[in-house]
Chimera marker file (.cmm) of the C-alpha trace (Angstrom):
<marker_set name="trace">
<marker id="1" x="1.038" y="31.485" z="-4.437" r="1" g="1" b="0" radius="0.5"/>
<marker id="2" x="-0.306" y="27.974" z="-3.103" r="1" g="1" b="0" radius="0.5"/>
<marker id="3" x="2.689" y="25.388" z="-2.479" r="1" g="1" b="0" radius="0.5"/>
<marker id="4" x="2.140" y="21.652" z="-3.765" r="1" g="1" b="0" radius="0.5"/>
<marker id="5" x="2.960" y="18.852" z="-1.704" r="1" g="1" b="0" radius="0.5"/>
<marker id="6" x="4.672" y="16.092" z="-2.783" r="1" g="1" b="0" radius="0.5"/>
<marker id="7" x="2.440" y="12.875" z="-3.409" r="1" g="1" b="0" radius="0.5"/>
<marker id="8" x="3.846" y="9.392" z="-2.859" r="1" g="1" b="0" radius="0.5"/>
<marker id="9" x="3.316" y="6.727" z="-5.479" r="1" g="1" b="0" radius="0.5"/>
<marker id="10" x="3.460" y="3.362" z="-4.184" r="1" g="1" b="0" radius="0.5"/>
<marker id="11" x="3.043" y="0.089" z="-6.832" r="1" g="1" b="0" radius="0.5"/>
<marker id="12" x="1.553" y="-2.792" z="-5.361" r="1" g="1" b="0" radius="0.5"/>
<marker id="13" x="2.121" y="-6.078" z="-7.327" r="1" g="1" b="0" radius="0.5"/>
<marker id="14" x="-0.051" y="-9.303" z="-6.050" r="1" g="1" b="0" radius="0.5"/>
<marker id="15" x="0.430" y="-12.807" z="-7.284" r="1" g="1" b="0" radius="0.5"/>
<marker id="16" x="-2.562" y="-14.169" z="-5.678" r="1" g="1" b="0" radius="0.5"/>
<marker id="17" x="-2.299" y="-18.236" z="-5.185" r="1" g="1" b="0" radius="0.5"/>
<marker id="18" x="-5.207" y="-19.998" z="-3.315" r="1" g="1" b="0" radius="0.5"/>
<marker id="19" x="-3.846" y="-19.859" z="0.275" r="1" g="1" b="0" radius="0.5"/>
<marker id="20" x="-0.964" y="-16.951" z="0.292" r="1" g="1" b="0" radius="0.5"/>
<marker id="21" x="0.313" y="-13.660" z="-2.052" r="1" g="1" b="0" radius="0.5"/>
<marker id="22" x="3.007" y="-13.257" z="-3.103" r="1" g="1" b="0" radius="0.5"/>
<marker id="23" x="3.371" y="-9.216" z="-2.653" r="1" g="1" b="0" radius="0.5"/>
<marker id="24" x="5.639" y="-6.560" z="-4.168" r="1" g="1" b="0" radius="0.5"/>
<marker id="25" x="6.087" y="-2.599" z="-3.488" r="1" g="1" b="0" radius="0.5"/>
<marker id="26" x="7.835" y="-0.120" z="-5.993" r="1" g="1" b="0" radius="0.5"/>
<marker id="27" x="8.655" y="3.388" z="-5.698" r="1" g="1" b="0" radius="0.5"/>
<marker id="28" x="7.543" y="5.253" z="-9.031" r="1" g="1" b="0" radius="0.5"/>
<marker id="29" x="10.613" y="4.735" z="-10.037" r="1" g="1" b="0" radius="0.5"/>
<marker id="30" x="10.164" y="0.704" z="-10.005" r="1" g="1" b="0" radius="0.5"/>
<marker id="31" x="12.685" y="0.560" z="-7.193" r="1" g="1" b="0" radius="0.5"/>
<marker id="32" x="11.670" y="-2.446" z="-4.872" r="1" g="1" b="0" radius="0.5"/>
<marker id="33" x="10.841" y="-1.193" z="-1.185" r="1" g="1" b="0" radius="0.5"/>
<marker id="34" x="9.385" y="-4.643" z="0.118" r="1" g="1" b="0" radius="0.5"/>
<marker id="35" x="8.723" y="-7.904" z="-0.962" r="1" g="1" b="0" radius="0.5"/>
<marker id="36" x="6.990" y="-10.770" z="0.979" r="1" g="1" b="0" radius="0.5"/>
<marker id="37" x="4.541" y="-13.416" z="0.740" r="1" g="1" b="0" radius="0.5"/>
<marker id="38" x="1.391" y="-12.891" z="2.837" r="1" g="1" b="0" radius="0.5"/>
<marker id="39" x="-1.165" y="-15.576" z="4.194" r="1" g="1" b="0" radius="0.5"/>
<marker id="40" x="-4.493" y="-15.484" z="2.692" r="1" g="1" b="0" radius="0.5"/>
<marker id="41" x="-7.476" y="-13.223" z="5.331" r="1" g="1" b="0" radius="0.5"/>
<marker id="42" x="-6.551" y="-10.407" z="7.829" r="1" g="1" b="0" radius="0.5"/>
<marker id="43" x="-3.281" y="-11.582" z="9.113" r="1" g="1" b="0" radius="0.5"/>
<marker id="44" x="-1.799" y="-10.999" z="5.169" r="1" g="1" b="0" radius="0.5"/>
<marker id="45" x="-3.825" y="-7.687" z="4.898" r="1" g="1" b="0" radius="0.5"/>
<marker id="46" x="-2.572" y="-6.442" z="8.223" r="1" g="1" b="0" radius="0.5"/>
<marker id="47" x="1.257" y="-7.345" z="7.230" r="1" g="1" b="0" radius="0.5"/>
<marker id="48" x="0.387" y="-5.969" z="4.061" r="1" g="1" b="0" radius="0.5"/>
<marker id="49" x="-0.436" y="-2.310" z="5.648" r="1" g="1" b="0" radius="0.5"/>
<marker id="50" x="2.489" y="-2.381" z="8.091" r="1" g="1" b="0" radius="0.5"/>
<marker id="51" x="4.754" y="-2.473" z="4.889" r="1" g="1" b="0" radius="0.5"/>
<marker id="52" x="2.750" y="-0.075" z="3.145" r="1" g="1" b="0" radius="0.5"/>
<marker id="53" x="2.992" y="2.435" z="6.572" r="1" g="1" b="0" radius="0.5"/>
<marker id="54" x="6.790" y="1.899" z="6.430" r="1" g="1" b="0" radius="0.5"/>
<marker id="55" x="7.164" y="4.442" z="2.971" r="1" g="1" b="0" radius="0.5"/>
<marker id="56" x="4.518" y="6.668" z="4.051" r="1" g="1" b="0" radius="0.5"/>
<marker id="57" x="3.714" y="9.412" z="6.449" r="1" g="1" b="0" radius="0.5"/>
<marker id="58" x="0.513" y="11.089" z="7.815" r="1" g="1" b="0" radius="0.5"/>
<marker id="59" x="0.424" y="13.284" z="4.974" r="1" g="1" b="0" radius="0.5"/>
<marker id="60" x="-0.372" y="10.356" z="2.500" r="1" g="1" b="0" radius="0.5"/>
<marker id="61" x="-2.586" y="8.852" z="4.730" r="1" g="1" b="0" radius="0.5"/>
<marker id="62" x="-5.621" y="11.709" z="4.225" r="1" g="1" b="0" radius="0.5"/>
<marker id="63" x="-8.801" y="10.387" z="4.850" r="1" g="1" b="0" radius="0.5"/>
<marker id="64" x="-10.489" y="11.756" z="1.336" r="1" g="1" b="0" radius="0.5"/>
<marker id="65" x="-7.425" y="11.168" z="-0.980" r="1" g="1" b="0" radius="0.5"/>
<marker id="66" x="-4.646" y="9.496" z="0.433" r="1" g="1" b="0" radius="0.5"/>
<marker id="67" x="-4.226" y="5.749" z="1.103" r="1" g="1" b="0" radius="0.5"/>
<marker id="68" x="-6.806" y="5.388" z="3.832" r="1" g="1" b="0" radius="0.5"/>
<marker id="69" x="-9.264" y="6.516" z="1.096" r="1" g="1" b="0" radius="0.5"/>
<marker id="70" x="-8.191" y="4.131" z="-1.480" r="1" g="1" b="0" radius="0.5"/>
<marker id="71" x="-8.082" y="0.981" z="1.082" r="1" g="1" b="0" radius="0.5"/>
<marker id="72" x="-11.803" y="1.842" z="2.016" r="1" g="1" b="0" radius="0.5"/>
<marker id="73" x="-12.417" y="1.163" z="-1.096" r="1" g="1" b="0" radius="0.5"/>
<marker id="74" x="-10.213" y="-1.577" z="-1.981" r="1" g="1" b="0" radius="0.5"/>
<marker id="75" x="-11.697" y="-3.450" z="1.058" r="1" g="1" b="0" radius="0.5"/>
<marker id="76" x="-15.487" y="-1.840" z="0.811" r="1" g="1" b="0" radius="0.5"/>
<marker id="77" x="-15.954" y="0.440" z="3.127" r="1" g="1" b="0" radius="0.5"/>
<link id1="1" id2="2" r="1" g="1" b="0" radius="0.2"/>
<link id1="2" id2="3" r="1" g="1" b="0" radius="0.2"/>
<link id1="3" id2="4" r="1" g="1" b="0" radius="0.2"/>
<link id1="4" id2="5" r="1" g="1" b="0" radius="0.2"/>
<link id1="5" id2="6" r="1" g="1" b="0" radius="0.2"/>
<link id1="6" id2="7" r="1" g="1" b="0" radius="0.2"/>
<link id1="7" id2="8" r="1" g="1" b="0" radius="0.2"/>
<link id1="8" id2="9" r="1" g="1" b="0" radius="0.2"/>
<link id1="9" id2="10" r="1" g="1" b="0" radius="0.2"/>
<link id1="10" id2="11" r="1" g="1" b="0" radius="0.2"/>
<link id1="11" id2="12" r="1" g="1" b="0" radius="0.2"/>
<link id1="12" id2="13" r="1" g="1" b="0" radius="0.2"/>
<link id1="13" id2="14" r="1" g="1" b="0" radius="0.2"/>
<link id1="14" id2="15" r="1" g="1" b="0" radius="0.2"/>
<link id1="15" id2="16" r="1" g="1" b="0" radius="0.2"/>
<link id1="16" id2="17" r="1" g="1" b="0" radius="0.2"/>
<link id1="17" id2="18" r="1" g="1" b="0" radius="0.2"/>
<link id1="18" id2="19" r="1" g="1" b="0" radius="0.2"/>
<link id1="19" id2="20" r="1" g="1" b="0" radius="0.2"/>
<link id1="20" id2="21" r="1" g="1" b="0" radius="0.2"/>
<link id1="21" id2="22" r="1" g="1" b="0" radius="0.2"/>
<link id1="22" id2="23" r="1" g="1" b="0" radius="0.2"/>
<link id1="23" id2="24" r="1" g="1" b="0" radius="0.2"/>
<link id1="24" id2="25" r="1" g="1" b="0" radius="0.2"/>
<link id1="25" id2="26" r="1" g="1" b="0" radius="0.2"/>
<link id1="26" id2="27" r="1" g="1" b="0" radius="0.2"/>
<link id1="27" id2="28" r="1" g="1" b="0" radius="0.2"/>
<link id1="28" id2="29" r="1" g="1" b="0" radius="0.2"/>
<link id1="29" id2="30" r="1" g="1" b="0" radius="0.2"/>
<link id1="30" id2="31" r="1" g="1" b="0" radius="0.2"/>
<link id1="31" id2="32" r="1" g="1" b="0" radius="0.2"/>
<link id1="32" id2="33" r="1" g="1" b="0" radius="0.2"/>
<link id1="33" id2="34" r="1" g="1" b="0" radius="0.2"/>
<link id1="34" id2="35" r="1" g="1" b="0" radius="0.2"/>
<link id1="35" id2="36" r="1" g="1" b="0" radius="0.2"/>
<link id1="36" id2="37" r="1" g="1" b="0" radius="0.2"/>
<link id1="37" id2="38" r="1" g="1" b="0" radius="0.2"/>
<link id1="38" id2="39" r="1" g="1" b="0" radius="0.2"/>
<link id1="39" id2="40" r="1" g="1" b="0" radius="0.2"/>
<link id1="40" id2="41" r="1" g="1" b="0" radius="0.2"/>
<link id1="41" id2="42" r="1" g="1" b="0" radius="0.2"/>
<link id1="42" id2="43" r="1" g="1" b="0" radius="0.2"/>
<link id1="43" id2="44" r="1" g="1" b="0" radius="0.2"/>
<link id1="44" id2="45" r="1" g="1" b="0" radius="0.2"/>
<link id1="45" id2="46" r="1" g="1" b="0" radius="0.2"/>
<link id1="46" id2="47" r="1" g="1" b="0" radius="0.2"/>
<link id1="47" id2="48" r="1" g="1" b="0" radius="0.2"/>
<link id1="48" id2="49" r="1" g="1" b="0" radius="0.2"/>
<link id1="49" id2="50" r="1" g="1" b="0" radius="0.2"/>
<link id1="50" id2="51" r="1" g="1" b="0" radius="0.2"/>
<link id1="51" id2="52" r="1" g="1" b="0" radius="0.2"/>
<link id1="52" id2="53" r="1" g="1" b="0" radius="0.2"/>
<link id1="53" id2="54" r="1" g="1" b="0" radius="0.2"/>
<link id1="54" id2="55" r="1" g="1" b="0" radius="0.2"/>
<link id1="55" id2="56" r="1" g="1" b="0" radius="0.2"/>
<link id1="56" id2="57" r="1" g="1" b="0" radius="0.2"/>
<link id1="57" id2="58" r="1" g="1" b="0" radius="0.2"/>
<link id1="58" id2="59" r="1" g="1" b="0" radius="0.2"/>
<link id1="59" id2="60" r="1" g="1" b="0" radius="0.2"/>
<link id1="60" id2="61" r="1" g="1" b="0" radius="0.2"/>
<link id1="61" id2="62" r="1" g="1" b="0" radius="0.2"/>
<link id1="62" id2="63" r="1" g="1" b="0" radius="0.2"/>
<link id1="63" id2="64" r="1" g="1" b="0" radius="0.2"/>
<link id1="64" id2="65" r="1" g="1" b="0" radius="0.2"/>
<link id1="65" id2="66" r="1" g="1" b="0" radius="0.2"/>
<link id1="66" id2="67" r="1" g="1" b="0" radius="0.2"/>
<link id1="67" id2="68" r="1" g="1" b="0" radius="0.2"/>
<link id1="68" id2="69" r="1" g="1" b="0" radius="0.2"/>
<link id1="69" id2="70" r="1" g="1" b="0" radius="0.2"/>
<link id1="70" id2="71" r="1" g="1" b="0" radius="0.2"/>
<link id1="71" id2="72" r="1" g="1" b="0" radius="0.2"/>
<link id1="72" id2="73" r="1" g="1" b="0" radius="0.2"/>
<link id1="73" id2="74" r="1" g="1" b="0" radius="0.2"/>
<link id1="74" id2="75" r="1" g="1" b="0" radius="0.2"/>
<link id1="75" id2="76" r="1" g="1" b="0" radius="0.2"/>
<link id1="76" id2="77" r="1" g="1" b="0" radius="0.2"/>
</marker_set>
């Protein structure tokens, strides 16, 4: 019998203005986890990761399904 693991579900919520975001991050149970308002370019999408890395472990970070995966393709890659 194969075991399932557990997948996180993490909400991101972006009020994008001109020069900053304005960032949320729910639990899929709509409990907030983070909250913060990012500047605009790499510095916000760095900060933006860090809180993302703070509710997950290596597990949800697979390279095919997990969050790595879907921020290659949020950002292109």
């Amino acid at each position: 019998m194969e075991r399932e693991e557990a997948v996180q579900v993490l909400f991101v919520g972006d009020d994008w203005a001109e020069d900053h975001h304005d960032v949320e991050i729910l639990d899929s149970d709509g409990k907030r986890l983070g909250r913060a308002r990012l500047p605009e370019g790499m510095a916000g999408m760095t900060r933006l990761h860090e809180m993302l890395a703070e509710h997950l472990d290596d597990a949800d970070l697979d390279s095919d399904t997990g969050m790595l995966a879907v921020g290659r393709v949020v950002v292109g890659i």
